[in-house]
DOVOFI-502959 format. One record per residue (C-alpha): residue number from 1; residue in one letter; x, y, z. Coordinates in Angstrom, 1 decimal. Example, Ala and Ser with C-alpha at 12.3 -4.5 7.8 and 13.67 -1.06 7.14 Angstrom:
2
<kegu num="1" residu="A" u="12.3" v="-4.5" w="7.8"/>
<kegu num="2" residu="S" u="13.7" v="-1.1" w="7.1"/>
This chain:
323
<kegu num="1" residu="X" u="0.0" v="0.0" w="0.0"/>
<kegu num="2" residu="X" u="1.1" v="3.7" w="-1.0"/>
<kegu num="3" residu="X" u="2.4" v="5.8" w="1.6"/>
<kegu num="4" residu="X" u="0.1" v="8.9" w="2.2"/>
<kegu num="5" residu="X" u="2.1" v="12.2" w="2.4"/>
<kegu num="6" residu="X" u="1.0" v="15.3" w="4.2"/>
<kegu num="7" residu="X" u="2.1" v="18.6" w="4.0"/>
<kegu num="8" residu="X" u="1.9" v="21.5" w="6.7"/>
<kegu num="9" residu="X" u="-0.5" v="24.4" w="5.4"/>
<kegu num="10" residu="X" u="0.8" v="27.7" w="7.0"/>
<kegu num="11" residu="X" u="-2.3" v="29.5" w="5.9"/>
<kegu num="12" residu="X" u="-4.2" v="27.0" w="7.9"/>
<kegu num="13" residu="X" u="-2.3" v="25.9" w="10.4"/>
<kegu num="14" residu="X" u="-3.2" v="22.4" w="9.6"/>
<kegu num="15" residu="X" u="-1.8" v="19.2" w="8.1"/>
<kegu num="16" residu="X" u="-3.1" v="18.5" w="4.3"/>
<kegu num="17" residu="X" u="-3.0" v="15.4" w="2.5"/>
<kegu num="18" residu="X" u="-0.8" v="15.7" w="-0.4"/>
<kegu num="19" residu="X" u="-2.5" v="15.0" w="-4.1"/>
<kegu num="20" residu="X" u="0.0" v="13.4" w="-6.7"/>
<kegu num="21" residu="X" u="-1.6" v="14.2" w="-10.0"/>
<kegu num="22" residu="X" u="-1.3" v="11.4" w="-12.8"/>
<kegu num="23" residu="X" u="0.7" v="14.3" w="-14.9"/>
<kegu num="24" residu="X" u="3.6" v="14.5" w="-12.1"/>
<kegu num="25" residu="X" u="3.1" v="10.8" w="-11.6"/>
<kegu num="26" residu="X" u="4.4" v="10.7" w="-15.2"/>
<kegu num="27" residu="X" u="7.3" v="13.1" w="-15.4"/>
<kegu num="28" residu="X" u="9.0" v="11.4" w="-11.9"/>
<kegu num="29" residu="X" u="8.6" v="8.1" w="-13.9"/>
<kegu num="30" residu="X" u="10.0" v="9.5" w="-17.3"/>
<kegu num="31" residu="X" u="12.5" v="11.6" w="-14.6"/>
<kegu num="32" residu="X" u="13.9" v="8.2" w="-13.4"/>
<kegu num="33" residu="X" u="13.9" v="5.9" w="-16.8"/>
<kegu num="34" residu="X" u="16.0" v="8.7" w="-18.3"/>
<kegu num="35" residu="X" u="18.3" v="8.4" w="-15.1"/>
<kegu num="36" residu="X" u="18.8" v="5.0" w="-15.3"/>
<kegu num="37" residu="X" u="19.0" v="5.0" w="-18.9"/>
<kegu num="38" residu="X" u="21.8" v="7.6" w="-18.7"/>
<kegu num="39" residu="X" u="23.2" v="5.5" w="-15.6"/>
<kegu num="40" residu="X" u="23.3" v="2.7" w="-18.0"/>
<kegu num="41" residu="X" u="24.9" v="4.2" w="-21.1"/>
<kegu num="42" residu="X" u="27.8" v="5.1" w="-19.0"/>
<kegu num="43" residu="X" u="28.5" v="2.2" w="-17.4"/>
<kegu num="44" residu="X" u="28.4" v="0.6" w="-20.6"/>
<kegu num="45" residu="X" u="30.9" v="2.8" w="-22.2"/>
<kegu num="46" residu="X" u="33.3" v="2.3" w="-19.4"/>
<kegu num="47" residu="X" u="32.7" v="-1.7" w="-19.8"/>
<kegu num="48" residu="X" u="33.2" v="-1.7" w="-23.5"/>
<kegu num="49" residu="X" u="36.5" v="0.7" w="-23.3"/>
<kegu num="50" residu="X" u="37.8" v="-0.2" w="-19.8"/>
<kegu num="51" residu="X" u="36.7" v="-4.2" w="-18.7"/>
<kegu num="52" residu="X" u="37.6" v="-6.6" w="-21.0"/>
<kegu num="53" residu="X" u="34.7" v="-9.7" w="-21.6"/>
<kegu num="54" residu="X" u="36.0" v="-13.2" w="-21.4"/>
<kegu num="55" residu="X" u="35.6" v="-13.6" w="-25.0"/>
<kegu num="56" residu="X" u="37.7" v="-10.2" w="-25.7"/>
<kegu num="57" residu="X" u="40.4" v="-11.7" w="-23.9"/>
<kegu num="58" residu="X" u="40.3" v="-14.5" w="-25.8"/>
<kegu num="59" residu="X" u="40.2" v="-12.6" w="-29.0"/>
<kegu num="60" residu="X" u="43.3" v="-10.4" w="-27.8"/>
<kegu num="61" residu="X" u="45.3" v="-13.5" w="-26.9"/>
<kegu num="62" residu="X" u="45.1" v="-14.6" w="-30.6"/>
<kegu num="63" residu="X" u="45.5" v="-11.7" w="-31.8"/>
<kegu num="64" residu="X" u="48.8" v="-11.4" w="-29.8"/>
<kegu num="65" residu="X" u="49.9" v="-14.9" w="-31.3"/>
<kegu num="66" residu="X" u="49.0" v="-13.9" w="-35.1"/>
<kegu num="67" residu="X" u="51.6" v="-11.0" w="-34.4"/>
<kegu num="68" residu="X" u="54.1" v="-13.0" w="-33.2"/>
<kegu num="69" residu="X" u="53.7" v="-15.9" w="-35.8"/>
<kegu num="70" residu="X" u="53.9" v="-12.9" w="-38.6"/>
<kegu num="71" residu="X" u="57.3" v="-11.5" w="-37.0"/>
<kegu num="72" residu="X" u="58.3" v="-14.8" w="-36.9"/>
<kegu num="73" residu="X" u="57.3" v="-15.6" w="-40.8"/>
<kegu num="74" residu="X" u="58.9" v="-12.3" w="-41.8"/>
<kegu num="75" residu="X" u="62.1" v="-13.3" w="-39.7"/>
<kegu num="76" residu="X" u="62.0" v="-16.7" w="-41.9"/>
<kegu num="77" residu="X" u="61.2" v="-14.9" w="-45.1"/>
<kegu num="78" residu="X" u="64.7" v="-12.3" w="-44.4"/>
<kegu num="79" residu="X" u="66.6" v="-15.8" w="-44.2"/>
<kegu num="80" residu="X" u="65.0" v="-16.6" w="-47.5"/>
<kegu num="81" residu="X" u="66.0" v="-13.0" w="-48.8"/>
<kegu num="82" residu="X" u="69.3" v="-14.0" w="-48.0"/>
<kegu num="83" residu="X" u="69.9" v="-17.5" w="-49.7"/>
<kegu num="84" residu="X" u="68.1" v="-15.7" w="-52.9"/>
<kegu num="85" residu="X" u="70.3" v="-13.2" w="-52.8"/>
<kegu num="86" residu="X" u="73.5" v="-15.4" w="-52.3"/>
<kegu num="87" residu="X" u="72.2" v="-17.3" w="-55.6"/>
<kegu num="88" residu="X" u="71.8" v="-14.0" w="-57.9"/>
<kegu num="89" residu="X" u="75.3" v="-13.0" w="-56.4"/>
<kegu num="90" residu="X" u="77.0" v="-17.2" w="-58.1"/>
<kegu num="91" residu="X" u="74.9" v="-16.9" w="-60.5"/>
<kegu num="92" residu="X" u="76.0" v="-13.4" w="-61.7"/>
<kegu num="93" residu="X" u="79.9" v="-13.8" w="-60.8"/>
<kegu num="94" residu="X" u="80.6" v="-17.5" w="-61.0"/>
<kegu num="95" residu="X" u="78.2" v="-19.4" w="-63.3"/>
<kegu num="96" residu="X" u="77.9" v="-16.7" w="-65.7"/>
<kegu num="97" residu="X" u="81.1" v="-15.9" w="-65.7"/>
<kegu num="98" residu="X" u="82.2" v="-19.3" w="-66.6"/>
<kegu num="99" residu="X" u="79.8" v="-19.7" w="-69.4"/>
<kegu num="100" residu="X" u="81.2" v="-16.2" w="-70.8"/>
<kegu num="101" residu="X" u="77.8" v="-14.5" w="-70.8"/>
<kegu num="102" residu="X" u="76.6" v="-10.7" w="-69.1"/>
<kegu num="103" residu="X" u="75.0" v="-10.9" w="-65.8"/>
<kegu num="104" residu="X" u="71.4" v="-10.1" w="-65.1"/>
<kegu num="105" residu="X" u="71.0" v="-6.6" w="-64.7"/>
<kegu num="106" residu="X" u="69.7" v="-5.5" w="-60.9"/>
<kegu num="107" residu="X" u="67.0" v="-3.7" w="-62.5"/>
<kegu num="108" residu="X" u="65.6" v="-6.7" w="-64.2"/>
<kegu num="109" residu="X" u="65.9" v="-9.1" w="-61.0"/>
<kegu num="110" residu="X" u="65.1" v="-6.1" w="-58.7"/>
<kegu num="111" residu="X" u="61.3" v="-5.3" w="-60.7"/>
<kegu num="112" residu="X" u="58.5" v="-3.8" w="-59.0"/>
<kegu num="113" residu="X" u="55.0" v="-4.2" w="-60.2"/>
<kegu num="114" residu="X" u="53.4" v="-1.6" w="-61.9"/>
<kegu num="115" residu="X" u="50.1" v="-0.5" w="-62.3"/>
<kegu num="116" residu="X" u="47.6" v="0.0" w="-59.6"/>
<kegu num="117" residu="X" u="47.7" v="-0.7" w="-55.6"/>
<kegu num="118" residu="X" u="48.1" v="-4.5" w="-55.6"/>
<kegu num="119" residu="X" u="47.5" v="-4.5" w="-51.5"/>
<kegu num="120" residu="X" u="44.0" v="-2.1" w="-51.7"/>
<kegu num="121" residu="X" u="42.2" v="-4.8" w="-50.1"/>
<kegu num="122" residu="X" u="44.1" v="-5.3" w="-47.4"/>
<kegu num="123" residu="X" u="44.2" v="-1.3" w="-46.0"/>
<kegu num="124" residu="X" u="41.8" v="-0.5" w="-43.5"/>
<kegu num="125" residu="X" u="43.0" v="-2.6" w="-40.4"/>
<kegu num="126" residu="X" u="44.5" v="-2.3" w="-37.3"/>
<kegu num="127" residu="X" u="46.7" v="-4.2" w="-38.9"/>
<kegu num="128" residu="X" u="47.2" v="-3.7" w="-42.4"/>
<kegu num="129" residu="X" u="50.6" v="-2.5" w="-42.2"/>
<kegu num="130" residu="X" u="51.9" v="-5.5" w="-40.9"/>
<kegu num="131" residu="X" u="50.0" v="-8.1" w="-43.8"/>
<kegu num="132" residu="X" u="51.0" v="-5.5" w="-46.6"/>
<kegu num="133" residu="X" u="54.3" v="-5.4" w="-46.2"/>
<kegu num="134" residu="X" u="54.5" v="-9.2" w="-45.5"/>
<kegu num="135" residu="X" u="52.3" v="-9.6" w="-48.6"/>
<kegu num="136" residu="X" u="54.9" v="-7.1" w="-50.6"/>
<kegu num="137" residu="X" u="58.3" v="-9.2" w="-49.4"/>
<kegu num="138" residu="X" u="56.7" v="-12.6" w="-50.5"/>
<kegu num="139" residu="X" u="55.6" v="-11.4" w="-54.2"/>
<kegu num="140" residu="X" u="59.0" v="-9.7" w="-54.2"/>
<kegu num="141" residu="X" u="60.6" v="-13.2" w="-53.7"/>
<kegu num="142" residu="X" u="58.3" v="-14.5" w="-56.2"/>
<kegu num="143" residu="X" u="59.5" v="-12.3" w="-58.8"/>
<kegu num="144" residu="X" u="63.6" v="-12.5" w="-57.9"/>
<kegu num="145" residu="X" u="62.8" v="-16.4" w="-57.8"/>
<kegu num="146" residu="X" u="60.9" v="-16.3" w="-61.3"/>
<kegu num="147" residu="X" u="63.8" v="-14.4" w="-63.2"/>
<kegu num="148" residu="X" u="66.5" v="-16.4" w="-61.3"/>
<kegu num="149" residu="X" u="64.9" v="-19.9" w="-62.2"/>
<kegu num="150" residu="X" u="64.9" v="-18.5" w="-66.1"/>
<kegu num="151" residu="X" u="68.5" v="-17.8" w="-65.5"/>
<kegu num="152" residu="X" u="69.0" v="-20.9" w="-64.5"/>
<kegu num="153" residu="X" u="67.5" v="-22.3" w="-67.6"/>
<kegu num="154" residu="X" u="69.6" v="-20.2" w="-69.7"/>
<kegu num="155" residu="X" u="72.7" v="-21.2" w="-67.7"/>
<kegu num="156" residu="X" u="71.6" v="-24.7" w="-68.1"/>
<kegu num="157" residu="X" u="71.8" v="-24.3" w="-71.9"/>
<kegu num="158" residu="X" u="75.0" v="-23.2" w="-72.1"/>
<kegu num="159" residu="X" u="76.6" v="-26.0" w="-70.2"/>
<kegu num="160" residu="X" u="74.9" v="-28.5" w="-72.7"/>
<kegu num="161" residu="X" u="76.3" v="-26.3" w="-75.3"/>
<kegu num="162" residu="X" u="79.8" v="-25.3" w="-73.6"/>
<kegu num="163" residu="X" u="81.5" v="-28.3" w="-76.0"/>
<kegu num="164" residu="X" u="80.4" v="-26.0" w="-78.7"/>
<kegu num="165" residu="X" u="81.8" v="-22.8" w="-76.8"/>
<kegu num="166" residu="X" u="85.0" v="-24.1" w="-76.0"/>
<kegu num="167" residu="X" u="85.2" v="-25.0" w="-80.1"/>
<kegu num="168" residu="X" u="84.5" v="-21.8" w="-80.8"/>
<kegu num="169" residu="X" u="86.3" v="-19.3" w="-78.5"/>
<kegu num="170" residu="X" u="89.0" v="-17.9" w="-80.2"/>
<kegu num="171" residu="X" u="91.9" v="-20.0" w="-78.4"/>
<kegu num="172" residu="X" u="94.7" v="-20.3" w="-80.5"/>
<kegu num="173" residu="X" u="97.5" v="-17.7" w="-82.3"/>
<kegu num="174" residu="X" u="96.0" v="-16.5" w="-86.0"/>
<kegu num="175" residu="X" u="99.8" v="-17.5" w="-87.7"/>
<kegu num="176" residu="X" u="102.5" v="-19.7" w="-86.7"/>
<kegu num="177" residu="X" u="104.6" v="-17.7" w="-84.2"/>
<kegu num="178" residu="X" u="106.9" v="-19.6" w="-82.2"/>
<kegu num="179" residu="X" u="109.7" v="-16.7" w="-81.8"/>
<kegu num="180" residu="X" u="107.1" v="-13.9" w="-79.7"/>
<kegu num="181" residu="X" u="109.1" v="-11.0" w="-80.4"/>
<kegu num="182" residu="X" u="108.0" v="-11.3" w="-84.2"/>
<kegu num="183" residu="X" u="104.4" v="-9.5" w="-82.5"/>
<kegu num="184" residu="X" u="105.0" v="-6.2" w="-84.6"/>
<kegu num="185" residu="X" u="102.6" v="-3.9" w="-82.0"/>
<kegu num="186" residu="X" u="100.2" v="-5.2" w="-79.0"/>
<kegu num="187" residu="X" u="96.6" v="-3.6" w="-78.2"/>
<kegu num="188" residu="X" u="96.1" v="0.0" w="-76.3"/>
<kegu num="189" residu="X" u="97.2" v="2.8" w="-77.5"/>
<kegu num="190" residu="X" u="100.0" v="3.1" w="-80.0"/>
<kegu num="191" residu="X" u="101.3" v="5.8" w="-82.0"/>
<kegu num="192" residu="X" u="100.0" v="5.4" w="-86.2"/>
<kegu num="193" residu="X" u="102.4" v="4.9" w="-88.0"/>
<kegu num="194" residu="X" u="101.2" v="7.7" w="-90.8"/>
<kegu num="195" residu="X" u="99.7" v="10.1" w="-88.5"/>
<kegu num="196" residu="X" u="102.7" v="10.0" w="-85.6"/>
<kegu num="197" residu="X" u="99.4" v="10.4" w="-83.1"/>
<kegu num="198" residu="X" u="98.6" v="8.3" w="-80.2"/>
<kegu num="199" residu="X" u="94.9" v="6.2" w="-80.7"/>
<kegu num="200" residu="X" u="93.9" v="3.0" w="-79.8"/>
<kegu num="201" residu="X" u="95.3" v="-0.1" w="-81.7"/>
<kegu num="202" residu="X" u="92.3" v="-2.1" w="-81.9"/>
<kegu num="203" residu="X" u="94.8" v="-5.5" w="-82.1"/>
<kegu num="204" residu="X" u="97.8" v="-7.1" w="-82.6"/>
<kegu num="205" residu="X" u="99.9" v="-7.0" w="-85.8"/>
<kegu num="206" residu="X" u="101.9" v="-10.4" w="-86.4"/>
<kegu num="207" residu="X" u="105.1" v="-9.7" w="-88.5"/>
<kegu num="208" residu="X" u="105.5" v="-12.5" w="-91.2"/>
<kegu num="209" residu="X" u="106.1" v="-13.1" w="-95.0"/>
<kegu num="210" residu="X" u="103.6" v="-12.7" w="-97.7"/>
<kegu num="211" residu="X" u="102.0" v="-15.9" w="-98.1"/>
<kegu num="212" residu="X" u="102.4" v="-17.4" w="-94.8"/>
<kegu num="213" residu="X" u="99.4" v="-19.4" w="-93.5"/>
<kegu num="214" residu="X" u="96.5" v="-17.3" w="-91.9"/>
<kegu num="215" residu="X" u="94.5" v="-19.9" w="-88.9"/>
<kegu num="216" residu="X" u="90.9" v="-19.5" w="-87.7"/>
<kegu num="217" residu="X" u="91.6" v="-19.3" w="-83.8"/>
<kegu num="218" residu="X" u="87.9" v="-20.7" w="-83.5"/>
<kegu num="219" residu="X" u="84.8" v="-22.2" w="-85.3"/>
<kegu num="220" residu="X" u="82.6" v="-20.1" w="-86.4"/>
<kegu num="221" residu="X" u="81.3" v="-18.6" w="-90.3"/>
<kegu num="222" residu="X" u="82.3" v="-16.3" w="-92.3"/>
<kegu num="223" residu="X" u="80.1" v="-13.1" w="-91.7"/>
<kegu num="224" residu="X" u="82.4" v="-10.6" w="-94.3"/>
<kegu num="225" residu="X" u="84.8" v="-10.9" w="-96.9"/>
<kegu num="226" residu="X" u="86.3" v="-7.5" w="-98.7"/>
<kegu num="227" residu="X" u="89.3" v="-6.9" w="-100.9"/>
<kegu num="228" residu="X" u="90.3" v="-2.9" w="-100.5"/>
<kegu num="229" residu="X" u="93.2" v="-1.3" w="-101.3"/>
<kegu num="230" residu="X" u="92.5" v="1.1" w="-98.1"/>
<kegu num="231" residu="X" u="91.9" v="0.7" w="-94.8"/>
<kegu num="232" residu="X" u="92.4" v="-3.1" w="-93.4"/>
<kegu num="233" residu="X" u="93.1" v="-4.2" w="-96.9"/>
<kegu num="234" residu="X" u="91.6" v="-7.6" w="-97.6"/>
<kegu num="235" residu="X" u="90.0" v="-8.5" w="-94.9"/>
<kegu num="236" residu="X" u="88.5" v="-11.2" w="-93.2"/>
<kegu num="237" residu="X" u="85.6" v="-11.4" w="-90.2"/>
<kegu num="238" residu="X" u="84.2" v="-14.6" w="-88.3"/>
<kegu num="239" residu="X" u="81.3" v="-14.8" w="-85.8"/>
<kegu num="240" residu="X" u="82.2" v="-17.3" w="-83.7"/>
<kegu num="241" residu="X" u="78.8" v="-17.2" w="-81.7"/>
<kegu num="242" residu="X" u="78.9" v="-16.4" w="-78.0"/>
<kegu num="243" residu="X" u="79.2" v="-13.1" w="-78.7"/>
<kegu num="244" residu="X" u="83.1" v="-13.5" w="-80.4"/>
<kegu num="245" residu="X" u="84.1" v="-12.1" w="-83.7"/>
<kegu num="246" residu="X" u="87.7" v="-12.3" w="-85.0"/>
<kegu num="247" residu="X" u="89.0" v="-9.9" w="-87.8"/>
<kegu num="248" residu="X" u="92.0" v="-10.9" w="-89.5"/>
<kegu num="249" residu="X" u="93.4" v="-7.3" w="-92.1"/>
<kegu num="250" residu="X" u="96.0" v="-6.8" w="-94.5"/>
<kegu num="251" residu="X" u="95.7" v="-10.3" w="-96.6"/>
<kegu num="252" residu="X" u="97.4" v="-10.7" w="-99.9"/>
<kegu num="253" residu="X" u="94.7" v="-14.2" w="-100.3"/>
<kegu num="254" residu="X" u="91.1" v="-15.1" w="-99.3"/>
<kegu num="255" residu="X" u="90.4" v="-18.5" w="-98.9"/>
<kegu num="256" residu="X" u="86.5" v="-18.1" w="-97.6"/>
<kegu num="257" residu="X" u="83.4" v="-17.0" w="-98.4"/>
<kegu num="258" residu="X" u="80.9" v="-15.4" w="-96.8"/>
<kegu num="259" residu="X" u="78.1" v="-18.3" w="-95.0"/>
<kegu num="260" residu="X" u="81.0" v="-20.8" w="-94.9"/>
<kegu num="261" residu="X" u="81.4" v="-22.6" w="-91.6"/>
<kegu num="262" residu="X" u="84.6" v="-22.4" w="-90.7"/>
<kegu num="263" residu="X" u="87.1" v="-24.9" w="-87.7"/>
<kegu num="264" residu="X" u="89.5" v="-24.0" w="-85.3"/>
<kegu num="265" residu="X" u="92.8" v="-24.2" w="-87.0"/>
<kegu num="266" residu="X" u="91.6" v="-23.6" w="-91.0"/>
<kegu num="267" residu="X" u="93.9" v="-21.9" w="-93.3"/>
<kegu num="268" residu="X" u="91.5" v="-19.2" w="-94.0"/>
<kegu num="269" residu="X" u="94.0" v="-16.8" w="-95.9"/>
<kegu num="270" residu="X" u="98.1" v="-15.8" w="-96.1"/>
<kegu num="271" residu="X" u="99.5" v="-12.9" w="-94.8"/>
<kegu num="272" residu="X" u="99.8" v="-9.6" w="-96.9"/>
<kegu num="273" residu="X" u="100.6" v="-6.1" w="-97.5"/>
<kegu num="274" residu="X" u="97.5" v="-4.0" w="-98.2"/>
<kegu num="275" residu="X" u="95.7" v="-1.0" w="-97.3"/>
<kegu num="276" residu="X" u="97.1" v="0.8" w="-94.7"/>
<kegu num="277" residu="X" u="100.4" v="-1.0" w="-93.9"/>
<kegu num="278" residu="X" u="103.5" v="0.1" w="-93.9"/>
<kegu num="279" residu="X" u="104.9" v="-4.0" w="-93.8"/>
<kegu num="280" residu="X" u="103.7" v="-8.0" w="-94.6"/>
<kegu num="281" residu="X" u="101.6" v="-8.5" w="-91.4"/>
<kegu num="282" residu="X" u="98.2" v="-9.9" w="-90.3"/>
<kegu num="283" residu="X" u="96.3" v="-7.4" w="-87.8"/>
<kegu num="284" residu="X" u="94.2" v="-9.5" w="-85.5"/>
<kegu num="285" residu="X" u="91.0" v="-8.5" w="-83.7"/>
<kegu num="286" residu="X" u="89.0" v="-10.0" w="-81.1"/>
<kegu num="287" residu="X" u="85.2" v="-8.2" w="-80.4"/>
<kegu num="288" residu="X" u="83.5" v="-9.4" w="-77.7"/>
<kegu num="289" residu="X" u="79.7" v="-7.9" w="-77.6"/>
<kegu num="290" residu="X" u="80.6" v="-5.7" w="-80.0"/>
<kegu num="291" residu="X" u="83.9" v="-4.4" w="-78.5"/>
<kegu num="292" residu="X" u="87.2" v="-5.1" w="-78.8"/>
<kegu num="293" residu="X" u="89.6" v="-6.8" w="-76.3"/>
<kegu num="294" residu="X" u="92.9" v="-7.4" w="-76.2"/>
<kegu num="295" residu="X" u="93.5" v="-10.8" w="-78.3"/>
<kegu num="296" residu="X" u="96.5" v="-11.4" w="-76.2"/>
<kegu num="297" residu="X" u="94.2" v="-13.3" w="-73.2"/>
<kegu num="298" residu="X" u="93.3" v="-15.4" w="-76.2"/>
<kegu num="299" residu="X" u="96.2" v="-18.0" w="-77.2"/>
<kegu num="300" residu="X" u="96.0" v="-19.9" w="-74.4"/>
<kegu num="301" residu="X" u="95.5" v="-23.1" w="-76.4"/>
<kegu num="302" residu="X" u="99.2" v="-22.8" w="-78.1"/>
<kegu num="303" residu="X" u="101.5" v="-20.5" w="-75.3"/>
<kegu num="304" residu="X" u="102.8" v="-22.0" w="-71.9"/>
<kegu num="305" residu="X" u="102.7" v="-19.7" w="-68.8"/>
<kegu num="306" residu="X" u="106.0" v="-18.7" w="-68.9"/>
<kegu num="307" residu="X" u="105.3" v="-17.9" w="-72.7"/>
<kegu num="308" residu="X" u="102.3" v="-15.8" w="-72.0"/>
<kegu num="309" residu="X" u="104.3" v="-13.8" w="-68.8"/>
<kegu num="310" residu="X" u="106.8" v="-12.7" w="-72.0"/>
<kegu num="311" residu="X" u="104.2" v="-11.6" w="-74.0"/>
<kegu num="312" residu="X" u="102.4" v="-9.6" w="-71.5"/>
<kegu num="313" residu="X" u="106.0" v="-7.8" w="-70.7"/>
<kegu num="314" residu="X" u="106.8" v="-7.2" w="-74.3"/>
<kegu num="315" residu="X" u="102.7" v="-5.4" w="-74.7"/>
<kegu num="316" residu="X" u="104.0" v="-2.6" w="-71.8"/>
<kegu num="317" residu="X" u="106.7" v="-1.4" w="-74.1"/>
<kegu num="318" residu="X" u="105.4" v="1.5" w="-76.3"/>
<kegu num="319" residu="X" u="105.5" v="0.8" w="-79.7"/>
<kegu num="320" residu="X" u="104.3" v="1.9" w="-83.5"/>
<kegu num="321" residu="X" u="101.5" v="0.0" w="-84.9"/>
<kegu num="322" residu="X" u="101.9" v="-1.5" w="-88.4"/>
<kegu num="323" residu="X" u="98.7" v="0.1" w="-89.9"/>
């Protein structure tokens, strides 16, 4: 049962029983849902941002592993990193080298991927940092191991073929020449004969008779044949695949054609006098990719050691080309 309230009428003098009306019967009701409703809301608040649930715990606990298993997978995938780059680093200074062909570029093994965000999706986390940039390490290895497993293909090829490569590397001294000091002028740079100025001598000029023998120092075919009365003279050129050509100037004979196939050791021509010479001699050229080297790293077929220490002491003395 209600309690009944009085209240003390000063006009009166008397006690009065106090009438609730339904209207402030409402309001003291709406007065205290809206109290406990606001009573409600913040302890709410404080137990979603301050007091973890049971299940939130459990949640955090996982999510603390998943961070740790993803340090540890990006710990893994640097040790990976490193045996990938140990292979690039053999396969660009030892196997290559062997097999005589240009490393890989860095900017071909090192390619990023064009085109729009790859890792869109994944933004928007509270972790998306972490994931992307494991993500971006494992396609990166992707695309180092794609370009070094066609490498390895093309490295693979060549050893089948390096029977054919060691055929065909020039290997052997263009004329006989067992007395060295008949090498008329070396490579580098020389002073011309005509001009008396210093420029690059783009071979070596062999001193010998008119007719003497001319070899093929590898196998290869004939790419160009000219008779001049300027310049190299008669002149011979061989591809010798691999990247090799050999030029052989000055001949009095041609005994090729261009499109023959040609063997290590094949009297392709004899020595001569013409264009630009001021004696009988064969100027010999070795290219490599287009370049020329020094042909003297390349009679190591026909010279001993000791041979090729006098020939490399005999290049250091200046000299005058013979064309």
């Amino acid at each position: 049962m209600a309690k009944v309230r009085y209240h003390f009428n000063t006009k009166s003098l008397t006690y009065e029983k106090v009438r609730v009306t339904f209207r402030q019967r409402f309001f003291r009701l709406l007065s205290v849902v809206a109290t406990g409703m606001v009573f409600a809301s913040v302890v709410i608040l404080l137990a979603y941002n301050f007091i973890e649930s049971p299940k939130e715990r459990i949640l955090q606990r996982e999510i603390e592993q998943y961070k740790l298993q993803y340090a540890i997978l990006n710990d893994r995938l640097e040790n990976i990193q490193a045996v990938v780059n140990d292979l690039q680093d053999r396969d660009d200074n030892i196997y290559r080298v062997i097999f005589e062909s240009e490393p890989i570029p860095s900017s071909v093994r090192k390619a990023g991927f064009g085109g729009a965000n790859r890792y869109s999706r994944l933004e928007g986390f509270k972790n998306s940092d972490l994931i992307i940039n494991t993500t971006r390490t494992v396609d990166a290895l992707a695309s180092q191991l794609y370009v070094q497993s066609k490498s390895f293909d093309e490295v693979f090829d060549m050893a089948k073929r390096k029977k054919d490569m060691i055929a065909s590397i020039p290997a052997i001294q263009p004329v006989s020449n067992t007395d060295l000091r008949r090498i008329g002028s070396y490579f580098g740079y020389r002073t011309d004969p005509f001009y008396k100025v210093t420029k690059l001598h783009e071979g070596i000029d062999f001193t010998a008779p008119i007719g003497t023998d001319i070899y093929a120092t590898g196998d290869g075919v004939v790419t160009e044949t000219e008779y001049s009365k300027v310049g190299y003279g008669n002149f011979i050129v061989i591809n010798h695949g691999f990247g090799y050509e050999t030029k052989y100037a000055h001949l009095s004979k041609i005994m090729v054609k261009r499109g023959q196939k040609i063997k290590r050791g094949q009297v392709i021509g004899h020595v001569g006098n013409t264009g630009k010479s001021t004696a009988p001699h064969l100027h010999y050229e070795v290219h490599k990719s287009g370049r020329p080297i020094d042909p003297i790293n390349f009679f190591f077929n026909d010279i001993t050691p000791e041979e090729y220490s006098m020939m490399i002491e005999l290049s250091q003395r200046p000299s005058q080309t013979l064309d």
